[in-house]
N, CA, C and O of each residue as an XYZ file, in Angstrom:
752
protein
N       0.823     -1.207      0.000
C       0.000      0.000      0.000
C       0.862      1.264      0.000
O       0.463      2.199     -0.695
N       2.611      1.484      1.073
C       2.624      2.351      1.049
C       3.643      2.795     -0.592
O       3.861      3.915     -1.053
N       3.975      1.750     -1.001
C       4.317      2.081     -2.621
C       3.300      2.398     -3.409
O       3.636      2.987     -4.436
N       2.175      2.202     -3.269
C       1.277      3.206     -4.410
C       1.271      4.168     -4.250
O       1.411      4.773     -5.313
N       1.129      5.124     -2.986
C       1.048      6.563     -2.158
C       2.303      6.557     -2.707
O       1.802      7.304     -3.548
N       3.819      6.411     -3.173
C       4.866      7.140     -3.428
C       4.505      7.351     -4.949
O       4.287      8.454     -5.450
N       4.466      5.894     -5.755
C       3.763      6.212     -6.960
C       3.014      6.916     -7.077
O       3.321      7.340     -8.191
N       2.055      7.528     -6.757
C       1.019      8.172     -6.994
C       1.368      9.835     -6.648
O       0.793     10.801     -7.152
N       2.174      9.857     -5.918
C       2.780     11.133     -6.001
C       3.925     11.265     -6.893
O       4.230     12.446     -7.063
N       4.602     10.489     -7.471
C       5.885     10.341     -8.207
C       5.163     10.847     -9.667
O       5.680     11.598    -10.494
N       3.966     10.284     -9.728
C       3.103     10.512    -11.001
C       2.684     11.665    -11.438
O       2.960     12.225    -12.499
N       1.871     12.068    -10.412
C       1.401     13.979    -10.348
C       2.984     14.616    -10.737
O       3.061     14.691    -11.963
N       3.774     14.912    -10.322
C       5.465     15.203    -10.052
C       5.563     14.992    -11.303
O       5.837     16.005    -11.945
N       5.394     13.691    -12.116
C       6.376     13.629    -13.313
C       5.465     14.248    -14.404
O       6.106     14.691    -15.358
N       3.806     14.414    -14.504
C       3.148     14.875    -15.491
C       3.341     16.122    -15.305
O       3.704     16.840    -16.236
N       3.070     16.728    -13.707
C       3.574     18.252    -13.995
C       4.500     18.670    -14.527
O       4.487     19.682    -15.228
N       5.613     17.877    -14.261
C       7.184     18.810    -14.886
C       7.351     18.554    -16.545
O       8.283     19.002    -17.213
N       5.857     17.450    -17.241
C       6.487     17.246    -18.291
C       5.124     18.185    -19.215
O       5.094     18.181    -20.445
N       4.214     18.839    -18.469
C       3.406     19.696    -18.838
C       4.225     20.872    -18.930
O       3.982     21.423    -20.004
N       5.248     21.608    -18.147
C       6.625     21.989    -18.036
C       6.905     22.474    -18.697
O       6.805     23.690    -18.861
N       7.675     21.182    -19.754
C       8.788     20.852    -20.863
C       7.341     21.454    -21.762
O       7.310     22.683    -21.823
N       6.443     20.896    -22.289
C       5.442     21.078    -23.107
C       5.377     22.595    -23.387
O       5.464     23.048    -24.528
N       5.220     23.348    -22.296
C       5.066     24.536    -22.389
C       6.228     25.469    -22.229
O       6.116     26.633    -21.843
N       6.694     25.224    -22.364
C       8.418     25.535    -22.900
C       8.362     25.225    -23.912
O       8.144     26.234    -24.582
N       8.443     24.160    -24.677
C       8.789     23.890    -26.524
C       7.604     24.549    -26.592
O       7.581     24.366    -27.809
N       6.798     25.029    -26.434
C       5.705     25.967    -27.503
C       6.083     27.137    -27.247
O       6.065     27.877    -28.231
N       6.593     27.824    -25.816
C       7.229     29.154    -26.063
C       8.064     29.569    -26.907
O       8.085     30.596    -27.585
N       9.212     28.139    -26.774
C      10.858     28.590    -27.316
C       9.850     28.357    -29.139
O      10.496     29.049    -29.926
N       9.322     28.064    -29.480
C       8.566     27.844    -30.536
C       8.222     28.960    -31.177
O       8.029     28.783    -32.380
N       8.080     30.053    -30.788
C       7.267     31.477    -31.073
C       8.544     33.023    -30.760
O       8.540     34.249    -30.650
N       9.613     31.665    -30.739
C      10.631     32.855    -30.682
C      11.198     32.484    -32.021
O      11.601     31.406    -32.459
N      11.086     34.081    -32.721
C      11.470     33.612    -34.215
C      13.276     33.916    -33.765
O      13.648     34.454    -32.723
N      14.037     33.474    -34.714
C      15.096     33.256    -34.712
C      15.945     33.338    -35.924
O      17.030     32.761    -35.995
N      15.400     34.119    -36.955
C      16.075     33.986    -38.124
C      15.948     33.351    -39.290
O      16.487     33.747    -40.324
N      15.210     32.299    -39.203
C      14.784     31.112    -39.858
C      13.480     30.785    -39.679
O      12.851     30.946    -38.633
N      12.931     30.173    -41.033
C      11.157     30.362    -41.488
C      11.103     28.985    -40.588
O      11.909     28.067    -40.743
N      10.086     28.975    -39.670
C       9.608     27.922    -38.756
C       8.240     28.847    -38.735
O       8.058     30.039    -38.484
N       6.955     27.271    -39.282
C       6.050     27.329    -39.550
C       5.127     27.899    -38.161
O       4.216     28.709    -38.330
N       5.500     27.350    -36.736
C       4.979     27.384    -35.554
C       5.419     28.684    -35.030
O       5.645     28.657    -33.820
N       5.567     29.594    -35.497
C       5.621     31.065    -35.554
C       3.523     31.509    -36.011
O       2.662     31.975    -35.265
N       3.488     31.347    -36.576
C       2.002     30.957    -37.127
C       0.844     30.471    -36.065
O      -0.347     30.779    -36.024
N       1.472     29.763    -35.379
C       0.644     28.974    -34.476
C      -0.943     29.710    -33.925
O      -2.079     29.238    -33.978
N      -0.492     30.917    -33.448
C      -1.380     32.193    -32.665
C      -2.022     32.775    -33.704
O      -2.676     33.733    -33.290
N      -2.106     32.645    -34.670
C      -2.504     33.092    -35.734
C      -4.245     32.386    -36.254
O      -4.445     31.391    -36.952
N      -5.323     33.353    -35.596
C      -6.728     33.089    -35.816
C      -7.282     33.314    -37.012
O      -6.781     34.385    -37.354
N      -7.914     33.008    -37.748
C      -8.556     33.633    -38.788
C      -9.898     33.522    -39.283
O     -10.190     32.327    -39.332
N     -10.874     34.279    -39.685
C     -12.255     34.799    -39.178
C     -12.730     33.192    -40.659
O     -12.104     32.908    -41.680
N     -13.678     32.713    -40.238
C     -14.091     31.697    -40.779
C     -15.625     31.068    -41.090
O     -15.956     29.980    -40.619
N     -16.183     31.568    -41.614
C     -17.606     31.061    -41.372
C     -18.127     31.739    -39.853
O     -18.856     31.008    -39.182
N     -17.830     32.919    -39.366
C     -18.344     33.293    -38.206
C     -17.464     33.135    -37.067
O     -17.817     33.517    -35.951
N     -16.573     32.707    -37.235
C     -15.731     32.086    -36.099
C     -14.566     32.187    -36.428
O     -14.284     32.185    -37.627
N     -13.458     32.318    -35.331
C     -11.973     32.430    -35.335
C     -11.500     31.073    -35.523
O     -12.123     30.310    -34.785
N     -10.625     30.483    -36.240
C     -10.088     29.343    -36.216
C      -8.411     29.222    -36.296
O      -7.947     30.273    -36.737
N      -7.505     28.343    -36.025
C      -6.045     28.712    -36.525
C      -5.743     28.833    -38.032
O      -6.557     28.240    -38.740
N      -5.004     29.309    -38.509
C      -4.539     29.768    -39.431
C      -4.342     28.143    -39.952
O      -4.417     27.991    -41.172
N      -4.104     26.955    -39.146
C      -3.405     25.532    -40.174
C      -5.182     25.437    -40.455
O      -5.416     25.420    -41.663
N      -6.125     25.389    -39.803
C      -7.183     25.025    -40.375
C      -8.590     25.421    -41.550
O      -9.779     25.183    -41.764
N      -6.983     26.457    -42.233
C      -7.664     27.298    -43.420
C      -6.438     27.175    -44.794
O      -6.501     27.647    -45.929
N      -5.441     26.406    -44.179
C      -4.824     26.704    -45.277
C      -3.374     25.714    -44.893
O      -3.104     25.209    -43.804
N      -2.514     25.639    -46.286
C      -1.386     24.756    -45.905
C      -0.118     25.810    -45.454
O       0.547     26.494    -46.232
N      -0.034     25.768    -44.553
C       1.921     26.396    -43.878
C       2.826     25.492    -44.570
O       2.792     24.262    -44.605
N       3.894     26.556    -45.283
C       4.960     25.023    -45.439
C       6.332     26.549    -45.600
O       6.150     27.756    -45.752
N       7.221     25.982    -45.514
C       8.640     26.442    -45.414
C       9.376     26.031    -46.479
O      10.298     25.226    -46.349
N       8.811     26.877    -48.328
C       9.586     26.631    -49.310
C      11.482     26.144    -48.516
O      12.252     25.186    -48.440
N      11.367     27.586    -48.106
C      13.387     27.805    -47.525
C      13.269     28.424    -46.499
O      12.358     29.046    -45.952
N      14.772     28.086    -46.185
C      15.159     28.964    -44.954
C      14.749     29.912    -44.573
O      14.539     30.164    -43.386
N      14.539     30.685    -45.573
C      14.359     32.201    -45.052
C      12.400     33.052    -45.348
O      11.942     34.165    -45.088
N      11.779     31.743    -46.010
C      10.030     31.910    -46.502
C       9.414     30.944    -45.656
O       9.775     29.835    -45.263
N       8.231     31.749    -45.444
C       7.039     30.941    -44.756
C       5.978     30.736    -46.034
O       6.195     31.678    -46.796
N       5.363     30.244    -46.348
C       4.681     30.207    -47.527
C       2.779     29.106    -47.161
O       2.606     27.903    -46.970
N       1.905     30.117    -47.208
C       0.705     29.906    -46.787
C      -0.030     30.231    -47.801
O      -0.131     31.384    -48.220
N      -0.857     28.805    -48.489
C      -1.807     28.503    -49.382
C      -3.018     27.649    -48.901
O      -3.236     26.467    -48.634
N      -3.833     29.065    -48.924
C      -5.575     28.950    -48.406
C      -6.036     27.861    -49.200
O      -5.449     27.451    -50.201
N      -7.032     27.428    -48.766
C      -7.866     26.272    -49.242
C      -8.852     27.021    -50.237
O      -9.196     26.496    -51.296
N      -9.221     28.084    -49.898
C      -9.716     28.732    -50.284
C      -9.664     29.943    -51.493
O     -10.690     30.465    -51.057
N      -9.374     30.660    -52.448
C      -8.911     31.788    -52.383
C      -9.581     32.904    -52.012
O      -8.859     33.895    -51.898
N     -10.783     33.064    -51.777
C     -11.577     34.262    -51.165
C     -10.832     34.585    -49.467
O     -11.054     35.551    -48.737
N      -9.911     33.398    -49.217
C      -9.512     33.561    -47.973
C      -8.468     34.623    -47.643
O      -8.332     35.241    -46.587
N      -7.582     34.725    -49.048
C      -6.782     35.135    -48.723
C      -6.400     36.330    -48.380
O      -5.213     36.559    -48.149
N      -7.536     37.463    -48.276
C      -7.235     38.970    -47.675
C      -7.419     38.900    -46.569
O      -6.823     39.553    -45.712
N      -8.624     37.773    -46.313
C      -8.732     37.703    -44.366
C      -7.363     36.727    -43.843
O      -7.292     36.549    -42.627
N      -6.752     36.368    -44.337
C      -5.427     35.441    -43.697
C      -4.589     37.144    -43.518
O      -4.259     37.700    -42.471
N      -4.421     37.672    -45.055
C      -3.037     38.670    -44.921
C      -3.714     39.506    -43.947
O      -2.881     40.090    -43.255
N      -5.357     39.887    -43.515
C      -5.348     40.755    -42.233
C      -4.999     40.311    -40.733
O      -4.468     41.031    -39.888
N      -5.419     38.935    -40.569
C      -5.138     37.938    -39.559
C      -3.722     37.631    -39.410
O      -3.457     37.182    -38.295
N      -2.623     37.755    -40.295
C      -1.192     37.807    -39.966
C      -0.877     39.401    -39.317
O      -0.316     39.595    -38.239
N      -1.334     40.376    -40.163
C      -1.155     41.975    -40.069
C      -1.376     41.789    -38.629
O      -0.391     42.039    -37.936
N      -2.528     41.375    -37.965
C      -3.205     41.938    -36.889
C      -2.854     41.195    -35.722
O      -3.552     41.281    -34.712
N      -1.727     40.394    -35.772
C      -1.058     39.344    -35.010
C       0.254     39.957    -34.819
O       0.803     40.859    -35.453
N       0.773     39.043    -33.465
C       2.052     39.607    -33.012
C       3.275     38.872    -33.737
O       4.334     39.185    -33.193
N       3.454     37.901    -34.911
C       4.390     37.764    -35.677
C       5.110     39.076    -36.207
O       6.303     38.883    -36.443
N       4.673     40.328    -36.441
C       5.488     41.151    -36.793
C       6.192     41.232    -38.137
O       7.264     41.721    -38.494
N       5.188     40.563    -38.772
C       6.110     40.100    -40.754
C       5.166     40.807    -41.229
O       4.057     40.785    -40.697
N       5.393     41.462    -42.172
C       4.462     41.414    -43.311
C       3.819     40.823    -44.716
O       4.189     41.306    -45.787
N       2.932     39.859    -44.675
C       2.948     39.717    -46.016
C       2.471     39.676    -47.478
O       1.534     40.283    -47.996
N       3.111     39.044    -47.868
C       3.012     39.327    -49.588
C       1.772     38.023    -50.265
O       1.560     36.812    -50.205
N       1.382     38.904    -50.708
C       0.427     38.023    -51.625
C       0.696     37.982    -53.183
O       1.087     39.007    -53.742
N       0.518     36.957    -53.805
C       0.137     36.946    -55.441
C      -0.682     36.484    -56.037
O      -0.548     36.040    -57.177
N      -2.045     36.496    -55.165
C      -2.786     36.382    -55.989
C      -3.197     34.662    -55.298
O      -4.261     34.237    -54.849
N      -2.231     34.181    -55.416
C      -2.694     32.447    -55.065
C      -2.486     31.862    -53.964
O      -3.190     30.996    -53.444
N      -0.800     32.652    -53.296
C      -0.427     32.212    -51.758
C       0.072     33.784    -51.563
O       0.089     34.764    -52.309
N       0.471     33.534    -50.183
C       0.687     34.663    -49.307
C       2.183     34.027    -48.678
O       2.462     32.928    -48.198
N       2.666     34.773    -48.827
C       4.715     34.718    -48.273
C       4.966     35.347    -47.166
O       4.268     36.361    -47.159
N       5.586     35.276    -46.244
C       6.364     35.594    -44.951
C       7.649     35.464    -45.333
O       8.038     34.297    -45.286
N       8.986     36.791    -45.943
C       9.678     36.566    -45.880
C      10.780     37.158    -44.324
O      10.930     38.250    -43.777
N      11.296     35.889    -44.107
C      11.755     36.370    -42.723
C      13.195     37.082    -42.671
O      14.213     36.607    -43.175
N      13.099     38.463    -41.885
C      14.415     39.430    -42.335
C      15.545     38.698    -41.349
O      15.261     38.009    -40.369
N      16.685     38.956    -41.754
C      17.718     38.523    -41.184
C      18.019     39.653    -39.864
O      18.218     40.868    -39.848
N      17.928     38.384    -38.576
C      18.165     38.917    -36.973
C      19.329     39.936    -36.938
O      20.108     39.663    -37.851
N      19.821     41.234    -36.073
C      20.635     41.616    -35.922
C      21.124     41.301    -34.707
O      20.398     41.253    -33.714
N      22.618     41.017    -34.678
C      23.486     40.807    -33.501
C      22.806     41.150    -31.878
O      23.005     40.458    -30.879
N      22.003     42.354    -31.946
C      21.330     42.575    -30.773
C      20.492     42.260    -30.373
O      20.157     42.256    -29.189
N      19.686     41.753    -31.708
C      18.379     41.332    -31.366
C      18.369     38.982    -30.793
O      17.696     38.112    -30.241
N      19.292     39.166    -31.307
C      19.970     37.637    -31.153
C      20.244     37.365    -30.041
O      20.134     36.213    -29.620
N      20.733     38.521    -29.194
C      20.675     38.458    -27.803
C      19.894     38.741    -27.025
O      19.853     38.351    -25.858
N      19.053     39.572    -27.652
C      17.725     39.680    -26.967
C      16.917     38.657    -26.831
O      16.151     38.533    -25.876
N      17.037     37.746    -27.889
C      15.962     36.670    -27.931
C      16.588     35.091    -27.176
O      15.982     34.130    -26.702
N      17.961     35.366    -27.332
C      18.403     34.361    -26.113
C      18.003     34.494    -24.834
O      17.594     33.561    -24.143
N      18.150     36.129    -24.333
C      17.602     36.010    -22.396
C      16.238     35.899    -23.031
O      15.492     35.590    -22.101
N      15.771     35.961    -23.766
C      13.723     35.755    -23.747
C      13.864     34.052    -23.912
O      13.032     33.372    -23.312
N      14.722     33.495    -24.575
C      14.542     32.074    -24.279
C      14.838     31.492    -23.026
O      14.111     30.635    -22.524
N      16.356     32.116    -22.250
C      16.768     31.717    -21.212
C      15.673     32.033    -20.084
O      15.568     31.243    -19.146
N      14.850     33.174    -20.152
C      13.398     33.342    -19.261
C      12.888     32.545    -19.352
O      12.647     31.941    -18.307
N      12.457     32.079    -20.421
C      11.775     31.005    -20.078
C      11.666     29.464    -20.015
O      10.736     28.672    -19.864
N      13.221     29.351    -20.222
C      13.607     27.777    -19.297
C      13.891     28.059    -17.863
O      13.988     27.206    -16.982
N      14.002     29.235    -17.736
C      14.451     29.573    -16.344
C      12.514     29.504    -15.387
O      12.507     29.400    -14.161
N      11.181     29.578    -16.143
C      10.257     29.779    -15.209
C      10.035     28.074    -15.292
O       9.804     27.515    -14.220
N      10.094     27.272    -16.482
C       9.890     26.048    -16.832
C      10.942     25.478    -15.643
O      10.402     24.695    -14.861
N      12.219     25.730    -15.422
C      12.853     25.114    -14.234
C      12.348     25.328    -12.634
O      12.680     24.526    -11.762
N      11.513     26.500    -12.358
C      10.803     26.885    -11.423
C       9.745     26.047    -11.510
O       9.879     25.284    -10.553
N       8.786     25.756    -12.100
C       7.513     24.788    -12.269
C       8.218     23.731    -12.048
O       7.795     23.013    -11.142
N       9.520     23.271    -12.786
C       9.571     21.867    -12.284
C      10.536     21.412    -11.060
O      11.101     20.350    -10.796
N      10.487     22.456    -10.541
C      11.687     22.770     -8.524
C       9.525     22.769     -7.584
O       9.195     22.188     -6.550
N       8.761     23.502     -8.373
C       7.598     23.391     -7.649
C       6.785     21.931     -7.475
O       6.007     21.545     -6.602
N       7.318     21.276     -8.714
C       6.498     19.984     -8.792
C       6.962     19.166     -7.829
O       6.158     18.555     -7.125
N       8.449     19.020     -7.636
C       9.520     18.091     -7.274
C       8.552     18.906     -5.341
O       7.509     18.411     -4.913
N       9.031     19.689     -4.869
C       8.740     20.520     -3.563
C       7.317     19.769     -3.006
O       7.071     19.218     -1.933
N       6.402     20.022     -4.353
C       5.010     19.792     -3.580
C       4.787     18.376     -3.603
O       3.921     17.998     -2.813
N       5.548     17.160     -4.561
C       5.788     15.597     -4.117
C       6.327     15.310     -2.636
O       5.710     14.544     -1.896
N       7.437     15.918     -2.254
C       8.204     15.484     -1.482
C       7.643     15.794      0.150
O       7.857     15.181      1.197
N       6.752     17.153     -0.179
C       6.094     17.486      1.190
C       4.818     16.439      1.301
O       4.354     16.055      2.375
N       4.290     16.009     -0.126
C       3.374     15.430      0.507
C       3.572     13.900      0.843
O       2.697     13.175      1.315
N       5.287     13.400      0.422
C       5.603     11.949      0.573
C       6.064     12.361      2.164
O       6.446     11.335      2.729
N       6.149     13.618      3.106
C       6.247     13.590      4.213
C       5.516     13.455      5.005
O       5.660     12.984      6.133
N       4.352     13.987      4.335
C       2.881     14.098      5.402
C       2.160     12.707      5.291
O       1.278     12.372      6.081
N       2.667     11.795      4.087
C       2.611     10.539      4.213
C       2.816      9.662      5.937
O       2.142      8.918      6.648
N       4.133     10.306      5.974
C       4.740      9.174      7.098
C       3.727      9.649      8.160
O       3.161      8.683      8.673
N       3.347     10.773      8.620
C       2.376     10.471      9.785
C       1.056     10.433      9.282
O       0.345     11.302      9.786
N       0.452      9.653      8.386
C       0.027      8.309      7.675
C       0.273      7.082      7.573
O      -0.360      6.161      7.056
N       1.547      7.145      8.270
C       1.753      5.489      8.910
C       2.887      5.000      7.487
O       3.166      3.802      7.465
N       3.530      5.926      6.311
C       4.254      5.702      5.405
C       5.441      5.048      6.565
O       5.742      5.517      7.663
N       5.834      4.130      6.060
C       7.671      3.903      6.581
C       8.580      5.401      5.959
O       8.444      6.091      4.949
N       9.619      5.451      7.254
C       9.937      6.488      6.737
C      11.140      6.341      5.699
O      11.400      7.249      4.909
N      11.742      5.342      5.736
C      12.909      4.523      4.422
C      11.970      4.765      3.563
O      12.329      5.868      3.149
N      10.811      4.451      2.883
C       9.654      4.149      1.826
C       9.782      5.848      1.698
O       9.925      6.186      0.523
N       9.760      6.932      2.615
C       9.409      8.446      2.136
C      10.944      8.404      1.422
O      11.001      8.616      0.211
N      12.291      8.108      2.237
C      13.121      8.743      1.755
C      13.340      8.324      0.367
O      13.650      9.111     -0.527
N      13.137      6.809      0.180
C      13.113      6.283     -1.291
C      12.523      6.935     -2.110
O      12.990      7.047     -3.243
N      11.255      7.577     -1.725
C      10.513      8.298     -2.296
C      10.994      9.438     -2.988
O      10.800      9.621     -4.190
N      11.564     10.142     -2.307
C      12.090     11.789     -2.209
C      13.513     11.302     -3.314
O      13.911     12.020     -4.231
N      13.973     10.256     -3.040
C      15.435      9.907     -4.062
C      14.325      9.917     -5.447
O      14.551     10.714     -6.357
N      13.606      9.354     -5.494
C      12.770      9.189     -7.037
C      12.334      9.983     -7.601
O      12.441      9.936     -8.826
N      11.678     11.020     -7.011
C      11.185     11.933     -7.161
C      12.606     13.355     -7.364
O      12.487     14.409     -7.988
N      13.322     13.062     -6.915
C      14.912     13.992     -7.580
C      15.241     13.387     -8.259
O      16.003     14.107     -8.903
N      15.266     11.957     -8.914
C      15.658     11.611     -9.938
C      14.733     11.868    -11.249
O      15.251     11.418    -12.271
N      13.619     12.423    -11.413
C      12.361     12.585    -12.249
C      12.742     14.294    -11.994
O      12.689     14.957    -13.030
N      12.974     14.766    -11.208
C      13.220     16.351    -11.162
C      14.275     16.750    -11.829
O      13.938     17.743    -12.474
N      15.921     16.366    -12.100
C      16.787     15.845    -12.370
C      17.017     15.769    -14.071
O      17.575     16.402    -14.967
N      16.180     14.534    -13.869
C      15.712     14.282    -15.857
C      15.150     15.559    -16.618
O      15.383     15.954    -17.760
N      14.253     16.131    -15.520
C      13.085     17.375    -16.391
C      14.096     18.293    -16.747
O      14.380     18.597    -17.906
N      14.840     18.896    -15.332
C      15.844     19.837    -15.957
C      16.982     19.637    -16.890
O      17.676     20.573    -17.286
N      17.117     18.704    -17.148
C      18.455     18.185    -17.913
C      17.749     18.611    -19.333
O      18.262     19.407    -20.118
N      16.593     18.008    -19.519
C      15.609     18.001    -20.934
C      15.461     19.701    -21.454
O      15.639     20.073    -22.614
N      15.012     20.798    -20.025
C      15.214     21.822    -20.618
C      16.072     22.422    -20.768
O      15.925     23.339    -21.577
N      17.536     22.263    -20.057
C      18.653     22.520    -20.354
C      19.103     22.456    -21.571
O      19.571     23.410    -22.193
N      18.946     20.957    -22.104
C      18.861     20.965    -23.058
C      18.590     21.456    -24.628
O      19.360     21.570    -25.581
N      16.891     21.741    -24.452
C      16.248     22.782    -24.832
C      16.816     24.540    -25.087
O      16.638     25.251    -26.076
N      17.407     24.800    -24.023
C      17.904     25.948    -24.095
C      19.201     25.935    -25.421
O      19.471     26.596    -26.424
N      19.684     24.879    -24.765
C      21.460     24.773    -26.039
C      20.654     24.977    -27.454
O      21.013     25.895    -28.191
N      19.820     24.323    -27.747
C      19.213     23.983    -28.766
C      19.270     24.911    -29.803
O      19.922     25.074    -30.835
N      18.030     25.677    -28.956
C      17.587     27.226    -29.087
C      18.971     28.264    -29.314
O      19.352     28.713    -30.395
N      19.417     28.432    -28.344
C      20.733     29.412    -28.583
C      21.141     29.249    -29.867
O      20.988     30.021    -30.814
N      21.803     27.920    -29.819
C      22.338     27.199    -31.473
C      21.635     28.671    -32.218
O      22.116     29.777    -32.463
N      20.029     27.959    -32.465
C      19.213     28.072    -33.471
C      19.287     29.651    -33.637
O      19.299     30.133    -34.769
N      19.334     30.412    -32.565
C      19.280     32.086    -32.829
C      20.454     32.274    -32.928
O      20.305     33.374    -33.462
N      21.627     32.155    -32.878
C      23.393     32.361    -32.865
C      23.761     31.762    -34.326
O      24.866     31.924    -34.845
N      22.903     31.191    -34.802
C      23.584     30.280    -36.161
C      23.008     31.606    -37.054
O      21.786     31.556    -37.192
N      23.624     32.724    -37.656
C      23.504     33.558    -39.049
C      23.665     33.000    -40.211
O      23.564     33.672    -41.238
């Protein structure tokens, strides 16, 4: 019995920190970096039969090259409400239409801004490492309040080792994450 109560907190602990990671790769995701990445787009609503929908569910995103985003409506009546729905969004591109698709060409980062967008990445592995120091904190207090629950207290400390080893992994993953990223905005 008292190994399910560690499991069962080891569990909460490991989905939080990997809800975490999740929400971290969709931030570091929306940091443009120099290079046409389609999930720049993501936030991107567009008015539809009455309703806001994402921008993938009106049309195909694809990344001719490096340096183009390239978005072809399903539609073509769509395509002045897409180029207002990019305009009116915080991507910050402008784009080009011809008639059949609509282009995002992405300008090349300056040295300052490259660093700007590293501490905006490093922010936010740095709150993603806070969520997952909170997950690890609120397991371990409650594998304590276990023991006067009658937990063995070897069974908590085993506990608390498992639960830093799952805390451990998370940060390593966004650490990770971060190198990644840097790479990706530092590579001209």
């Amino acid at each position: 019995m008292s190994d399910e109560r560690v499991k069962k907190y080891l569990d909460v602990a490991a989905e939080e920190m990997d809800a975490s990671v999740l929400f971290l790769d969709e931030a570091l995701a929306h940091i443009r970096a120099g290079k046409a990445n389609t999930r720049i787009l993501d936030g991107v609503r567009v008015e539809y039969y009455g309703g806001l929908v994402p921008l993938a569910n009106v049309a195909t995103v694809t990344t001719p090259d490096a340096k183009t985003i390239q978005v072809q409506p399903w539609e073509k009546g769509l395509i002045p409400i897409i180029e207002k729905a990019i305009l009116g969004s915080d991507v910050g591109i402008t784009p080009m239409n011809n008639g059949e698709t609509i282009r995002l060409c992405i300008p090349p980062v300056t040295e300052e801004r490259r660093k700007q967008l590293v501490k905006i990445a490093s922010g936010a592995v740095e709150e993603a490492k806070v969520s997952i120091r909170n997950a690890r904190r609120e397991a371990i207090d409650k594998l304590k309040k276990e023991v006067k629950n009658g937990l063995p207290e070897d069974v908590e400390k085993d506990g608390e080792a498992e639960v830093q080893k799952v805390h451990d992994k998370f940060i390593k993953k966004v650490e990770e994450m971060l190198a990644a990223k840097e790479k990706e905005i530092m590579t001209v």
